[in-house]
C-alpha positions as CSV (number, residue, x, y, z in Angstrom):
1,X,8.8,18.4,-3.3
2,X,8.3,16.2,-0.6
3,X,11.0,13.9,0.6
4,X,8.9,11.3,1.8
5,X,5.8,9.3,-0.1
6,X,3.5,6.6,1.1
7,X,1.9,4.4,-1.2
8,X,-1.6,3.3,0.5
9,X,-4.3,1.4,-1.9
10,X,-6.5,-2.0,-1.6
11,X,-3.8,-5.2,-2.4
12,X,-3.3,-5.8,-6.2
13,X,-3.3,-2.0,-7.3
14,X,-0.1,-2.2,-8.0
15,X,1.8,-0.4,-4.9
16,X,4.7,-2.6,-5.2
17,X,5.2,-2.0,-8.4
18,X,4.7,1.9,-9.0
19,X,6.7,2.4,-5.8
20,X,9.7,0.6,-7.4
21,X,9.3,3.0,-10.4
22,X,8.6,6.2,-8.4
23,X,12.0,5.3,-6.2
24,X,13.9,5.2,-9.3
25,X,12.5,8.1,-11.0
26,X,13.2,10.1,-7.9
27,X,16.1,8.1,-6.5
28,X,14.7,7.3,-3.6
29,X,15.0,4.4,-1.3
30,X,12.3,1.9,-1.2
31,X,10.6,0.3,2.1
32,X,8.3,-1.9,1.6
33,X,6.4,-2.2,5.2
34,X,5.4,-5.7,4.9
35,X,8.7,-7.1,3.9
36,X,10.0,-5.0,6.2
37,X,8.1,-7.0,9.0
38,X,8.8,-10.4,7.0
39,X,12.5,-9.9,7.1
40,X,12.2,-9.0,10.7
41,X,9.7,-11.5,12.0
42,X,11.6,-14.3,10.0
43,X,8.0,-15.3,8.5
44,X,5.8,-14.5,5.4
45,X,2.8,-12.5,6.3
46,X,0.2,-15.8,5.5
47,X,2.5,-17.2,8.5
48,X,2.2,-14.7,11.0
49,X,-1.5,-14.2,10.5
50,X,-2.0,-18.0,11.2
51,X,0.6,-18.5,13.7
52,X,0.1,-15.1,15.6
53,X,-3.1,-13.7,14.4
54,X,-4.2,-10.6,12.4
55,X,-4.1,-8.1,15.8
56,X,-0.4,-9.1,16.3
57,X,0.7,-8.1,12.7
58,X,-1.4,-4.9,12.5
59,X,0.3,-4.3,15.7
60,X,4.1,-4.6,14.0
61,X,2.5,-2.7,11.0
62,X,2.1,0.2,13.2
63,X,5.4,0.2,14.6
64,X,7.5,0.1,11.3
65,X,5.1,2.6,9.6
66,X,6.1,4.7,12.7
67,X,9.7,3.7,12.4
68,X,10.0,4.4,8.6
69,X,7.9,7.6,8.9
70,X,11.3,9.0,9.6
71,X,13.2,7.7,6.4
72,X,14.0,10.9,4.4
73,X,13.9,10.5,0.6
74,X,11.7,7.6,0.8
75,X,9.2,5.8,-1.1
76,X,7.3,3.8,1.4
77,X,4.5,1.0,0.4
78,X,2.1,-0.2,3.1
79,X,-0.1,-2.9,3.4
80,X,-3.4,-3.0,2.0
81,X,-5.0,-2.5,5.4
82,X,-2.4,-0.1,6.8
83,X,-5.2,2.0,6.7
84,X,-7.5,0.5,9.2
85,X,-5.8,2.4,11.8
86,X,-6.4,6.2,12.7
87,X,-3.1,6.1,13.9
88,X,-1.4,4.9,10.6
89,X,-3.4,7.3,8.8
90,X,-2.5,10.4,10.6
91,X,1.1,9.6,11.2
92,X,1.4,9.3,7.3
93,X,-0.4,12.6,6.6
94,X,1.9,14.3,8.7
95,X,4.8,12.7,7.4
96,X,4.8,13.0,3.9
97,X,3.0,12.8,0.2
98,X,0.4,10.0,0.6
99,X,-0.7,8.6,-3.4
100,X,-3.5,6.2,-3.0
101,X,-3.9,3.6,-6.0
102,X,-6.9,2.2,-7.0
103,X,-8.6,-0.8,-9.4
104,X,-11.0,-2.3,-10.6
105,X,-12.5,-5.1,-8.9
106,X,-11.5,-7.5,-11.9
107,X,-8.2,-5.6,-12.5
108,X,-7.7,-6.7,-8.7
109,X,-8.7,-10.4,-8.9
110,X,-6.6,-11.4,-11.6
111,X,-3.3,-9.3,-10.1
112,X,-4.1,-11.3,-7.0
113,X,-5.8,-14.4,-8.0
114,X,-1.9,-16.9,-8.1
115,X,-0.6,-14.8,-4.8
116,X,-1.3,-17.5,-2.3
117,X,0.7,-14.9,0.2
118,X,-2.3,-12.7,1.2
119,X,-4.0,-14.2,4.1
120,X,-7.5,-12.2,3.8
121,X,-8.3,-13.6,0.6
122,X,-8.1,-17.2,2.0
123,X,-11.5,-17.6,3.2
124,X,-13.9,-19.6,1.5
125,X,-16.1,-18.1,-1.8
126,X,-15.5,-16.4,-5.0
127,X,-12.9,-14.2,-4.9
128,X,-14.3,-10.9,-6.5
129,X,-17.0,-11.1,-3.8
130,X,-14.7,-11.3,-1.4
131,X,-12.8,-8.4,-3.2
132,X,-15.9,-6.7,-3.4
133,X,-16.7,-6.9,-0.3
134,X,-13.3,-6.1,1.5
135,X,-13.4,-2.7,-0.8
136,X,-16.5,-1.9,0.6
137,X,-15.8,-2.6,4.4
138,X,-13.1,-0.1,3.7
139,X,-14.8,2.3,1.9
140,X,-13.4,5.8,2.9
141,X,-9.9,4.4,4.9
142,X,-8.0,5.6,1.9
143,X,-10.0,9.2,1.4
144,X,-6.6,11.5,3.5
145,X,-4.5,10.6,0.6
146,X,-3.2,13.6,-1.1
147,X,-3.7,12.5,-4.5
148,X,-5.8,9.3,-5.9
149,X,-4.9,7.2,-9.3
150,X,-7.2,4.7,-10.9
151,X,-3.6,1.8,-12.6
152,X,-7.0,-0.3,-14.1
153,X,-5.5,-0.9,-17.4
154,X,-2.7,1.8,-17.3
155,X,1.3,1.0,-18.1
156,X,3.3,1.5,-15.0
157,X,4.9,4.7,-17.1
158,X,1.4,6.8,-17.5
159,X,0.9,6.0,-13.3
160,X,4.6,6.9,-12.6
161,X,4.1,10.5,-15.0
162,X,0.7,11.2,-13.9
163,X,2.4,10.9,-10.0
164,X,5.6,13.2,-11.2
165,X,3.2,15.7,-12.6
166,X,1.7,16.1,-9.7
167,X,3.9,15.6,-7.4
168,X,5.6,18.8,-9.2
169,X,2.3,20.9,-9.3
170,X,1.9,20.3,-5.5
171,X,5.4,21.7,-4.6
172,X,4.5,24.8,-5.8
């Protein structure tokens, strides 16, 4: 099996969450990029995207995707736009298990709809439009994963055994 996974997927499909349970499962140690970078930077993501713009934090996303591509028995969560970069994407395929999560576009808004911490969904107009329209402007980013799941409506244990199953199958 492999010793390291990445959890890539649009904000709100629950990578946070499954990756907790996966670490567990697996014993594994967790990284969550982004508060990886907030610990470091010494501000929330909203804050460095206002204070430091959206080029500067994709820049530090790079560099502690690179810098925890080395973690051994690791479950890693990105950020939802990790992907945006042909760099991120490549360095993950060759580093380890990639599991994209998906959702529905209502699934999404009302995961996301309190989290005032997520600086693209701050602009003006309803937000499953802008949902809508952020999946579709990133139609294909997440395509290199090794393995897709749909968590619309699903418990956190039928993601976490549907992942194990084949996370087994594929170490054959």
């Amino acid at each position: 099996m492999e010793r390291r996974l990445f959890l890539i997927g649009f904000m709100g499909t629950g990578k946070t969450t499954i990756g907790h349970a996966l670490a567990e499962e697996l014993q594994f140690a967790l990284y969550d990029s982004d508060r990886e970078i907030v610990s470091r930077e010494g501000m929330e993501i909203s804050e460095l995207f206002a204070e430091k713009g959206e080029a500067y934090f994709r820049r530090k996303e790079c560099e502690m995707l690179a810098e925890l591509s080395h973690c051994q028995d690791a479950v890693i969560t990105t950020g939802g736009g990790a992907v945006l970069s042909s760099a991120n994407r490549e360095l993950m395929s060759k580093s380890g298990y990639v599991i994209a999560l998906t959702a529905s576009v209502d699934e999404i808004a009302i995961r996301v709809e309190q989290d005032r911490n997520r600086p693209l969904l701050q602009s003006q107009g309803e937000l499953r439009t802008r949902i809508r329209e952020m999946i579709e402007q990133r139609k294909g980013y997440y395509d290199f994963a090794n393995l897709t799941v749909d968590t619309t409506g699903r418990s956190i244990e039928s993601i976490k055994t549907e992942i194990m199953q084949n996370l087994s199958s594929s170490s054959r």
